[in-house]
VMD Tcl script that draws the C-alpha trace (Angstrom):
set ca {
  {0.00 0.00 0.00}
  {1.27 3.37 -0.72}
  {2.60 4.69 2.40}
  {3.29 8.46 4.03}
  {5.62 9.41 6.44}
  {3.27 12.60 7.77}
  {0.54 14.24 6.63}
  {1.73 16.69 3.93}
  {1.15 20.25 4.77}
  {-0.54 23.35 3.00}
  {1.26 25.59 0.55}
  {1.24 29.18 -0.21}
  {-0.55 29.32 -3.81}
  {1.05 32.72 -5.79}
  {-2.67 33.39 -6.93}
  {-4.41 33.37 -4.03}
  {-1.86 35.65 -1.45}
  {-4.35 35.46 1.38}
  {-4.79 32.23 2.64}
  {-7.89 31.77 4.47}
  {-7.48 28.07 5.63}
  {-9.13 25.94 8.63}
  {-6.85 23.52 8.52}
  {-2.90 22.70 8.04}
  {-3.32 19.94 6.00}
  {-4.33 19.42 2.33}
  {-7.92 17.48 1.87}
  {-7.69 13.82 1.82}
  {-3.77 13.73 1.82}
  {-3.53 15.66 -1.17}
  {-5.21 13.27 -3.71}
  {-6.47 14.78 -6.87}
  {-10.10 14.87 -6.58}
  {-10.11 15.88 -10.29}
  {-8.37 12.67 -11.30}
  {-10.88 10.34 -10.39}
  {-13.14 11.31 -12.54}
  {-10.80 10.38 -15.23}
  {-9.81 6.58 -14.18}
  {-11.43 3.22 -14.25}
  {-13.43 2.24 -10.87}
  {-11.26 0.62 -8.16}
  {-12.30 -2.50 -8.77}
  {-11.17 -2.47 -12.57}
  {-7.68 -1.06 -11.27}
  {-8.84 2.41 -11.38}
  {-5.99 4.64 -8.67}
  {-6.11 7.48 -7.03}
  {-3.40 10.06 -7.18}
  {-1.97 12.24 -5.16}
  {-1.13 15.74 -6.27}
  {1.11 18.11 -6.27}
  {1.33 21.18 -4.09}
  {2.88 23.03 -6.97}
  {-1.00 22.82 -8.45}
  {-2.69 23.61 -4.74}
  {-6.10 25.80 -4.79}
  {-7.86 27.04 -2.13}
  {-11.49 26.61 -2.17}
  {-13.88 26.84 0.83}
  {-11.49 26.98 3.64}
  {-9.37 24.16 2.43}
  {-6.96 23.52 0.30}
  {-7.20 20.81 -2.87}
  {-3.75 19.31 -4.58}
  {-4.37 18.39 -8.40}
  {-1.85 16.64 -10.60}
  {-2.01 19.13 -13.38}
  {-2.39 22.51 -14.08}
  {-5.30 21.51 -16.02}
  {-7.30 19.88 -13.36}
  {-7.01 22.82 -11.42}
  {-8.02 24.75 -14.32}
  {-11.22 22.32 -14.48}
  {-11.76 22.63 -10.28}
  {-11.78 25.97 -10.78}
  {-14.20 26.36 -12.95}
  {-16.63 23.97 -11.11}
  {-15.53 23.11 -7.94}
  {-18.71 21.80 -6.30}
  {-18.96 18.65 -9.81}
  {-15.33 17.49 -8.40}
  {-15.40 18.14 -4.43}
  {-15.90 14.83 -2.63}
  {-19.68 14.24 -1.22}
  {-20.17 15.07 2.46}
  {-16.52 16.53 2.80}
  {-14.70 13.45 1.49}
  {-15.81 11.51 4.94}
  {-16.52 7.91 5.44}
  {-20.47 7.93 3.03}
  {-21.66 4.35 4.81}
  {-20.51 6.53 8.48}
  {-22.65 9.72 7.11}
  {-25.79 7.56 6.34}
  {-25.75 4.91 8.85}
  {-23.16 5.05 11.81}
  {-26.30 7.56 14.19}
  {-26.37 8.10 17.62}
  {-25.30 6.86 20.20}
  {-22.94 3.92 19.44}
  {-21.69 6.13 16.92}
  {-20.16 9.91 17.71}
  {-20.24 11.38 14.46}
  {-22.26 15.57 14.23}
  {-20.77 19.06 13.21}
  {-18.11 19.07 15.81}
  {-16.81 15.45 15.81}
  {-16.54 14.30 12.21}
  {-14.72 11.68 11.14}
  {-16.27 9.07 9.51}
  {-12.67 7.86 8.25}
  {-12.10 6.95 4.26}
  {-9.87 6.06 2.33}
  {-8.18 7.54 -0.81}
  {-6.65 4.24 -2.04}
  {-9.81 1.86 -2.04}
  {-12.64 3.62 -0.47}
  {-13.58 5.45 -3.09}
  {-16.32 5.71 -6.26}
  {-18.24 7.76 -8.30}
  {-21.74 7.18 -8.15}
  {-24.04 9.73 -10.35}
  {-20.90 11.64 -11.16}
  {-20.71 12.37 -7.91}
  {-17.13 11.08 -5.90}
  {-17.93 9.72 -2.82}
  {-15.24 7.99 0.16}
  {-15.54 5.13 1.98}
  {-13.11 3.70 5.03}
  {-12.58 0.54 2.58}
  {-13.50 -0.81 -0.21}
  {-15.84 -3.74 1.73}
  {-18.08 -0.72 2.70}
  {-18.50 0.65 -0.64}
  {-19.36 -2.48 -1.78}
  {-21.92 -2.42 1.42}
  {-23.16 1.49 0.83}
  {-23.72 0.18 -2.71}
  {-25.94 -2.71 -1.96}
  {-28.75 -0.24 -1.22}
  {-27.45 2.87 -3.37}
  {-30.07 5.17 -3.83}
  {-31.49 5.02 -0.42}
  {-28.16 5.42 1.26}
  {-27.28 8.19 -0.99}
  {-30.23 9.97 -0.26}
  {-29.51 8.95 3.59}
  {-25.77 10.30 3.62}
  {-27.28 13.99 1.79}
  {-29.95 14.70 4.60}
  {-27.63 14.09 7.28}
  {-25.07 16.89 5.46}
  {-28.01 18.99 5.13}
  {-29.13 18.49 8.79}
  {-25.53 19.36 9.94}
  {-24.39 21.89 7.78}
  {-27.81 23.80 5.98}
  {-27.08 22.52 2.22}
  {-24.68 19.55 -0.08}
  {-22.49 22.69 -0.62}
  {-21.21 23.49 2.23}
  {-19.30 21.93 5.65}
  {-15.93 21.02 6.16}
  {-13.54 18.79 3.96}
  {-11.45 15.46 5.67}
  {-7.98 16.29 5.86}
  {-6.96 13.56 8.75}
  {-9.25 10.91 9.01}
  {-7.86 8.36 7.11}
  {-8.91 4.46 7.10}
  {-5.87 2.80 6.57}
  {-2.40 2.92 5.82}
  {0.16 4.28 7.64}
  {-1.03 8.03 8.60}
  {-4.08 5.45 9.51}
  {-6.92 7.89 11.88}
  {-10.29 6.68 12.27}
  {-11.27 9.85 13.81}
  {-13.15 7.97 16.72}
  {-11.22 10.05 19.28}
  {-12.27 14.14 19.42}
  {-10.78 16.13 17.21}
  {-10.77 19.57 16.77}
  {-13.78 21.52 14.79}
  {-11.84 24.80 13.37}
  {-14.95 24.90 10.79}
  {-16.81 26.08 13.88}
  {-14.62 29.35 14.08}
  {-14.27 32.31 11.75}
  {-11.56 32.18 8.61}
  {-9.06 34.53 9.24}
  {-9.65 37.59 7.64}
  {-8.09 39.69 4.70}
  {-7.34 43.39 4.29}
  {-6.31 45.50 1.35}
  {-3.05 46.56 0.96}
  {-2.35 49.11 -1.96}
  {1.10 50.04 -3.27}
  {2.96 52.65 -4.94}
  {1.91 51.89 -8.29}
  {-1.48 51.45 -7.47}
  {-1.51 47.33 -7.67}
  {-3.95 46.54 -4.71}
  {-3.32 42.77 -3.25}
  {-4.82 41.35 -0.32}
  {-2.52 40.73 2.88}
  {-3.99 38.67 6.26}
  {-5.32 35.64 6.72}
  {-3.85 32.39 7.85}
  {-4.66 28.83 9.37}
  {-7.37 28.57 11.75}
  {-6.06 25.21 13.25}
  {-2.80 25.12 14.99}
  {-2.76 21.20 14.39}
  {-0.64 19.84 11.33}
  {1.41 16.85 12.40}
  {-0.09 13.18 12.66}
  {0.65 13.42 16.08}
  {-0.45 16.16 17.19}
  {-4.28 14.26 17.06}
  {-5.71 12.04 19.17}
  {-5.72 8.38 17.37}
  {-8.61 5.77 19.12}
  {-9.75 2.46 17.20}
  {-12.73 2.40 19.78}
  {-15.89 5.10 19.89}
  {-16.68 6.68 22.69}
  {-20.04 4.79 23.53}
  {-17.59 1.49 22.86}
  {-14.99 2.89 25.07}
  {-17.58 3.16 27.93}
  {-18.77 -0.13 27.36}
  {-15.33 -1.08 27.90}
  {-14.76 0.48 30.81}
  {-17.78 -0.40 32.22}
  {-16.63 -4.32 31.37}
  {-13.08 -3.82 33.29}
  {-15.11 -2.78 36.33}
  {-18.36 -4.92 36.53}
  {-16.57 -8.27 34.87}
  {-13.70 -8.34 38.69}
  {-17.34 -7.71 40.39}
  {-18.96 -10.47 38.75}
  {-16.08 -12.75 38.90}
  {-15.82 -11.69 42.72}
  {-19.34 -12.68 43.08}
  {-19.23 -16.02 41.71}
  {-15.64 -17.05 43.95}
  {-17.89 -15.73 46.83}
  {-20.75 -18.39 46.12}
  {-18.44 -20.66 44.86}
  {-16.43 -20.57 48.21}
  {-19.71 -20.48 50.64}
  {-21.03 -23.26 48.85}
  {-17.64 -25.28 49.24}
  {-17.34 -24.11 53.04}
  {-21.32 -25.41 53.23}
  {-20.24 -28.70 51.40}
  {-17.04 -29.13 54.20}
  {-19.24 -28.19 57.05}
  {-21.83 -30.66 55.78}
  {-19.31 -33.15 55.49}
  {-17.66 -32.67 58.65}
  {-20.79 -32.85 60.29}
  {-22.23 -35.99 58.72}
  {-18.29 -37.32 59.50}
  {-19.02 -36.68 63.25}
  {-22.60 -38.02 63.37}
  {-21.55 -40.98 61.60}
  {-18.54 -41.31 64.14}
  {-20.60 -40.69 67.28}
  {-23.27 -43.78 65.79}
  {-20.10 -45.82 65.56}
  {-18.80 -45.44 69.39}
  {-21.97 -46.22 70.12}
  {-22.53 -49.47 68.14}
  {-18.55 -50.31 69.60}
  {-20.05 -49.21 73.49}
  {-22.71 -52.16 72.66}
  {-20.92 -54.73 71.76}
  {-18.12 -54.78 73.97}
  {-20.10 -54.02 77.03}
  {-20.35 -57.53 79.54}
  {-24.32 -58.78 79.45}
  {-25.57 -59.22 82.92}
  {-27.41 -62.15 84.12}
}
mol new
graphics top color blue
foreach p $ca { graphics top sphere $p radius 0.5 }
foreach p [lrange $ca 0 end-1] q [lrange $ca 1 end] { graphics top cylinder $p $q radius 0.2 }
display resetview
């Protein structure tokens, strides 16, 4: 599998001087969303790409890596045909993973996916999954998930168009983050903003902005495999499983001290008929 050392980090782009960014980190590890449009499906050896942050465009808050200066050209010009469904996150998670086993609202987003396997276009539309078994799943049932996964965006975020983009929450691999643990919700804050700054000769370019999010390094987030409602659970097992084992060494242990005494008893009663049988028979018969 095609492996990262850290999760790449966002560029300054030369046409867009202001950045106005939530986050540190390209979406979905810097994979062209562009180019999957263009391949075969996964399963006919369709593979995603990751692009270059020479061809980086900020759109939304976040920024998108593209292969070529063309597919920028062609995000650009409609960015809402070739930005991932639901922010790029886990689609089977968006439709189907509610409340409460599952954490996932507008400030605790994962659903993880994955831009190696996870991914297809359905409609035209490019949509992630964690793996490819749960496209396959999402899939079975197509429409009505679809249809599922877009009301739950709506509910969260007011319209398809709009919420944040996965930059972290990745399903497998080695920058592997399933998101189950809080992270932070910079969508929830204002973008930095940008002033006007004229010069000399009258050329007027915008200065400001910045990163929202002071998180960039795979580190820096917290990493669970468990959710929250399963991490409860668990806890909940490491104290009530000692109490229940306790519980059953107690009865096991009166009923073995009941068994002894019963035994010891019946031993003594059983010895005391004995001496008395021996008294009997050895005593001298008078005549």
């Amino acid at each position: 599998m095609w492996t990262l050392r850290e999760l790449p980090q966002v560029v300054e782009v030369p046409d867009q001087p202001c950045q106005q960014l939530y986050e540190a980190n390209p979406v979905l590890l810097g994979f062209d969303v562009v180019h999957y449009h263009d391949i075969p499906s996964y399963k006919e050896g369709g593979q995603g790409q990751q692009g270059s942050s020479e061809f980086a465009y900020n759109f939304q808050g976040y920024q998108f890596w593209f292969i070529s200066q063309n597919n920028r050209q062609r995000f650009m010009n409609d960015p809402w045909k070739y930005a991932p469904a639901w922010g790029g996150f886990c689609s089977w998670g968006i439709a189907r993973e509610l409340a409460p086993e599952w954490p996932w609202k507008i400030d605790f987003l994962g659903p993880p996916a994955s831009p190696w396997t996870g991914w297809s276009i359905v409609d035209g539309v490019l949509i992630f999954n964690i793996w490819e078994s749960y496209t396959d799943l999402f899939m079975q049932d197509g429409e009505a998930n679809m249809k599922l996964a877009a009301q739950r965006w709506k509910d969260l975020f007011g319209k398809l168009e709009a919420g944040p983009f996965n930059t972290h929450c990745i399903g497998e691999g080695s920058l592997k983050n399933w998101c189950l643990a809080q992270q932070p919700s910079p969508w929830l804050k204002e973008l930095p903003s940008c002033d006007n700054m004229t010069f000399v000769d009258n050329t007027t370019v915008p200065s400001g902005g910045g990163v929202v999010s002071d998180k960039s390094k795979f580190d820096h987030f917290e990493n669970e495999n468990l959710s929250p409602y399963q991490r409860k659970w668990r806890m909940v097992g490491f104290v009530v499983i000692p109490i229940i084992f306790v519980f059953f060494a107690l009865v096991l242990w009166k009923y073995c001290i009941r068994k002894k005494n019963k035994r010891v008893t019946l031993e003594a009663k059983e010895g005391v008929e004995l001496n008395e049988d021996t008294d009997s028979v050895e005593s001298p018969a008078k005549f």
